[in-house]
N, C-alpha and C positions, 0 to 999 in steps of 0.2 A: 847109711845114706840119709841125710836129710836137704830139705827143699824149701826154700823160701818162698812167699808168697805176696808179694809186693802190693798191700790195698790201699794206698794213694790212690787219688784221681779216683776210685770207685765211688764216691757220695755216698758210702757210708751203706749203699745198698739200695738208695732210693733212683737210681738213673738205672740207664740200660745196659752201661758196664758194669752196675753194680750189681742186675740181675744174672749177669752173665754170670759172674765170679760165684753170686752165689748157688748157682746152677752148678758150677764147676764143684763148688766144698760142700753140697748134698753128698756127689758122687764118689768123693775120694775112701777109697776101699778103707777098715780100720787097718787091716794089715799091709804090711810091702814100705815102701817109702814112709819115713817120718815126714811128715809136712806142717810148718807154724809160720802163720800171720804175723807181717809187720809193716804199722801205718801210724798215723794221728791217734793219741791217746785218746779221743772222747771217740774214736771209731772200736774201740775194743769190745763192747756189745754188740754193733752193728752185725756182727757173721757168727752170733755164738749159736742163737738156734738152726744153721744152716751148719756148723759147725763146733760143735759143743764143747769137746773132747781137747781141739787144736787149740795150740797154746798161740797168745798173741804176746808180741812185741814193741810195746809201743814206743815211735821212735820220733822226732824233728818239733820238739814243743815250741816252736815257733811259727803260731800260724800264717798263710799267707804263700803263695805260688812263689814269690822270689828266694822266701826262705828254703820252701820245700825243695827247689830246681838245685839249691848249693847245697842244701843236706845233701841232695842226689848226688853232686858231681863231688864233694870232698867227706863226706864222715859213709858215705854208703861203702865203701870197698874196705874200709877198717871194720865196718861194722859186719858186711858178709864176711868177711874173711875172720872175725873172734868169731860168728855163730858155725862157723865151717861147714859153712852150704856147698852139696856136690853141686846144685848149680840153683839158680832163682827164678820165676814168674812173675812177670809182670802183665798181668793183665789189662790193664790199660798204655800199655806202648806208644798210643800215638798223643798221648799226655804227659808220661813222667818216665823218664828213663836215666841211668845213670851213664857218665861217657865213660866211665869203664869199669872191670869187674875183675874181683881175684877168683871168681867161677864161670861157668856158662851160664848163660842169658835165653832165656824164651818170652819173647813178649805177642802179643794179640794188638794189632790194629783194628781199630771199628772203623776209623776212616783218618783222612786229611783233611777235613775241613778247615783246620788253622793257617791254610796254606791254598786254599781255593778261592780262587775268585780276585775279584777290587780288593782293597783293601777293610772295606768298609762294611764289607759282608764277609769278610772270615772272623771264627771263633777265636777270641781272645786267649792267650796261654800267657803274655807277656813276656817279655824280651829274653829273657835269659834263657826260658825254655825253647822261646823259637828260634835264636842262634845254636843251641846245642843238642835238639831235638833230634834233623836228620843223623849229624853223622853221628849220635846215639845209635840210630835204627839200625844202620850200617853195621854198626859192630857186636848186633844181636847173632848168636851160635842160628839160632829159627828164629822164622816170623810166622807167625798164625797169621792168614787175612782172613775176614768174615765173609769177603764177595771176592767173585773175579773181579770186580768197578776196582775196590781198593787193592787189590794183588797188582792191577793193568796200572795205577799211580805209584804206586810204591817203586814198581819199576824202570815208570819215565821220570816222574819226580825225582823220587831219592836216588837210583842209581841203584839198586838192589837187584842183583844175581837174581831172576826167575826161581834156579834152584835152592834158594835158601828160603822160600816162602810156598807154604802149603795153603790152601784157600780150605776153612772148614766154617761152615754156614754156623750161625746161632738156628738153633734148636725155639721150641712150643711146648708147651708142658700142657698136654688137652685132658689132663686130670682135672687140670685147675681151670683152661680156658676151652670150651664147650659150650655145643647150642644148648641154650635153657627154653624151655616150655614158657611160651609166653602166655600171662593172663591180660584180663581185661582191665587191668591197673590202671590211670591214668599216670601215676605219679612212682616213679621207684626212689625208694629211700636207701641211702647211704650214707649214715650218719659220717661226719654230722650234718650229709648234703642232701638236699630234695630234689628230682630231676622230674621236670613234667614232659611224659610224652606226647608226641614223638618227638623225637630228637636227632639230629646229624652231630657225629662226633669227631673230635681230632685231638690224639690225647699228643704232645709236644711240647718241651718247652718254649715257653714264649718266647723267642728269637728272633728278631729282623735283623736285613731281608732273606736270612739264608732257610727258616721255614716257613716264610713265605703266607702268615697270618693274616697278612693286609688285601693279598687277594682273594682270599677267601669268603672274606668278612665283607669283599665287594662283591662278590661272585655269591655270596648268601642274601644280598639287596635283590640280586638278578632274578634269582630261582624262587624268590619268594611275589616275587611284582608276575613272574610268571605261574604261579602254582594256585595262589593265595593258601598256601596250607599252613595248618597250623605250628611247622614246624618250629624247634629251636634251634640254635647252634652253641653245642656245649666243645670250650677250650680248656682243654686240664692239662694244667705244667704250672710249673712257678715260673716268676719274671725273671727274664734273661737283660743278653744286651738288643737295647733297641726294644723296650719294651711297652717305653711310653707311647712310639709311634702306633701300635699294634690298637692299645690301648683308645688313641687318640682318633683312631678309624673306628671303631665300635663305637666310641660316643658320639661321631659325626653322621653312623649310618642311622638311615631314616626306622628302619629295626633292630635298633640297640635293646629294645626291650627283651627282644627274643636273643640277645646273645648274652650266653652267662660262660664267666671264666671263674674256674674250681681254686684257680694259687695251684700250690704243690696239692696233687692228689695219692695217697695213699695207694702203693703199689699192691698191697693187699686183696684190698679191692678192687681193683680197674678190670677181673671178669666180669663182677657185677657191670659195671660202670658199660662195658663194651655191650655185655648182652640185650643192655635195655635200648638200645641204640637202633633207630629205623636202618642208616648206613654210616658208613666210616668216609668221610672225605681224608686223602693224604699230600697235599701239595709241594710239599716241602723242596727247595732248588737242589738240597745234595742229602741226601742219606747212606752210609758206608752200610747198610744191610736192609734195615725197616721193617722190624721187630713189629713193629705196631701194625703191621700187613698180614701178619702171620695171627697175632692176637685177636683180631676182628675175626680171620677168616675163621679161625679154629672155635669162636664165638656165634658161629653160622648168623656175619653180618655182612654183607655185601660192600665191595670194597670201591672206589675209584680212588685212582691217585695218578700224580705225573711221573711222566714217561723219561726222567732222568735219573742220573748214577748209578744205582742199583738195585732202584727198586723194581726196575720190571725183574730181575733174577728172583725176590721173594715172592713177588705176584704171579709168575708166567702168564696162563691166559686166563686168568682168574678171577681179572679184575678191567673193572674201565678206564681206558689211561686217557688223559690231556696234557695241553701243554702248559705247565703251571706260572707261564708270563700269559698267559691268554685268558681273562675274567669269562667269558661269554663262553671259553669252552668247559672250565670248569662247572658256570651254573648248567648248562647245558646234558652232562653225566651227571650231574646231582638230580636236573629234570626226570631224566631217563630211569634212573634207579627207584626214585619214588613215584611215577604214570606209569610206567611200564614193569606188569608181573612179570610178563614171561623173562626179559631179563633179568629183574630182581632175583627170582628164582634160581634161573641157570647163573647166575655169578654166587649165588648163595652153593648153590650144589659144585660147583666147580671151584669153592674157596673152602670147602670141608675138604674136597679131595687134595688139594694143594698142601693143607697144611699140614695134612697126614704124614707131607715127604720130608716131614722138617724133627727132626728129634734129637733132643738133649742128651738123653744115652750116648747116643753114635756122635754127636757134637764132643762132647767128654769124653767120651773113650779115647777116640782119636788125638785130642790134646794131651791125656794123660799118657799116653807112650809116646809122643814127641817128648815130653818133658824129659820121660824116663830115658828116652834113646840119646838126650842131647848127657845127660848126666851122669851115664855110665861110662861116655867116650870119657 
């Protein structure tokens, strides 16, 4: 039996799909199933230290989404079918899938964002993947969802059977992300960045309007006209679409000096990064799970974020929610969490217990016998 493992659309490891997958080839037992990588040839280091042993594939030397989407739909089912996969994973499904297969198909939605909203705030995939995306989805054997939010669209959206989709949460890894003992540091260093505390964090890629940067960054005018504290507001992500506008509010707000943006930051590091953090603001309009809710809290950093898509499911009551088209409520919970201990504390203590429920073991386990159950039929 061997298995394919489809790492397009992962970012090579550096995004949240790409943490996933690598989450997934930590876990892959040496024996049982054969399993070998295939993606962009300059991605063939990207999963070797998460996967040493697995052989990679590199496949569609034509870079570029319209190239990759017709790899998809004409050389992928010659191409699985010479490697003679009992069946293939795609983990990023709600990016790159093929419209049809000489095996069974298991893909992982993280969300629909390309398909939410005006037009002008969904995520770009470009034409040919968003004409042949859905009924892609459609003719997955399973679907993994990361939340009930994306199981509940999958179903109105796409038109997808209930019973062909399993909702299995992304996972925390509190090895790696844990409260650290704070000193009297001013300044935490992570090469090659300096960060002076204290700090409010939001680690995202820079997106408008669908993470929702721009309110923030007004809603960071607010709480500081109200606090006068010393704080900063640190943004780590690289530039997305819509990135100038983000941009173009931070240089307009009267405390631009206190807002510092990282570019692409170093998945590496971002426990350090989270731990030096006074709190984690999260605003963002759509998140298909909010990985970065679980990171904070498992970081014992108190959370607020808004009260859309999925994110109260990573939060439960863990966290202080607003409405993230509302600036006055957001500075408002950012007021609260830094004047007020006794909440800081109780959402600090109530975001260690939270993230405890969240584990990549049982996230992987469970995807590994979906794959296993779709490829023996």
């Amino acid at each position: 039996m061997k298995i394919g493992i489809d790492t397009f659309a992962c970012n090579g490891g550096k995004s949240g799909v790409g943490v996933y997958l690598t989450q997934i080839l930590k876990r892959i037992p040496p024996s049982g199933a054969s399993f070998e990588l295939f993606g962009w040839g300059f991605d063939r280091f990207a999963f070797s230290e998460a996967a040493p042993n697995m052989e990679f594939i590199p496949q569609c030397f034509i870079n570029g989404r319209t190239a990759n989407a017709l790899w998809h739909i004409f050389s992928y089912p010659q191409f699985a079918k010479k490697r003679n996969y009992s069946a293939c994973f795609f983990p990023a499904a709600h990016k790159q899938l093929p419209v049809s297969s000489p095996c069974p198909c298991i893909g992982t939605v993280h969300d629909i964002a390309s398909y939410w909203g005006a037009r002008e705030t969904r995520e770009h995939l470009g034409a040919v993947i968003r004409l042949s995306l859905p009924r892609a989805v459609r003719r997955l054997d399973r679907i993994i969802a990361v939340s009930n939010w994306v199981k509940q669209e999958l179903i109105e959206f796409a038109g997808i059977k209930e019973s062909y989709i399993e909702v299995i949460p992304d996972g925390i890894d509190t090895s790696v992300f844990f409260q650290r003992p704070r000193n009297d540091q001013s300044v935490v260093l992570i090469q090659p960045f300096s960060f002076r505390r204290p700090y409010i964090l939001y680690v995202s890629r820079i997106d408008h309007p669908v993470k929702n940067h721009v309110k923030l960054i007004e809603a960071f005018a607010v709480f500081k006209e109200r606090t006068r504290y010393p704080h900063r507001l640190v943004l780590a992500g690289s530039n997305n679409h819509g990135a100038e506008k983000v941009l173009q509010a931070a240089y307009s707000s009267k405390y631009r000096g206190d807002i510092f943006f990282t570019g692409h930051f170093p998945v590496k590091n971002l426990p350090e990064l989270y731990a030096g953090a006074d709190i984690v603001v999260i605003p963002s309009m759509y998140e298909g799970f909010g990985l970065g809710i679980l990171e904070a809290m498992a970081s014992g950093v108190p959370v607020a974020c808004a009260h859309t898509a999925s994110l109260p499911e990573a939060a439960g009551n863990a966290a202080l929610y607003f409405d993230p088209r509302n600036v006055e409520e957001i500075a408002e919970r950012m007021v609260t969490l830094t004047t007020n201990h006794d909440v800081y504390r109780e959402c600090r203590r109530l975001g260690l217990e939270r993230a405890r429920l969240f584990s990549w073991d049982t996230c992987v386990q469970r995807t590994l016998e979906i794959i296993q159950e779709v490829a023996d039929k």
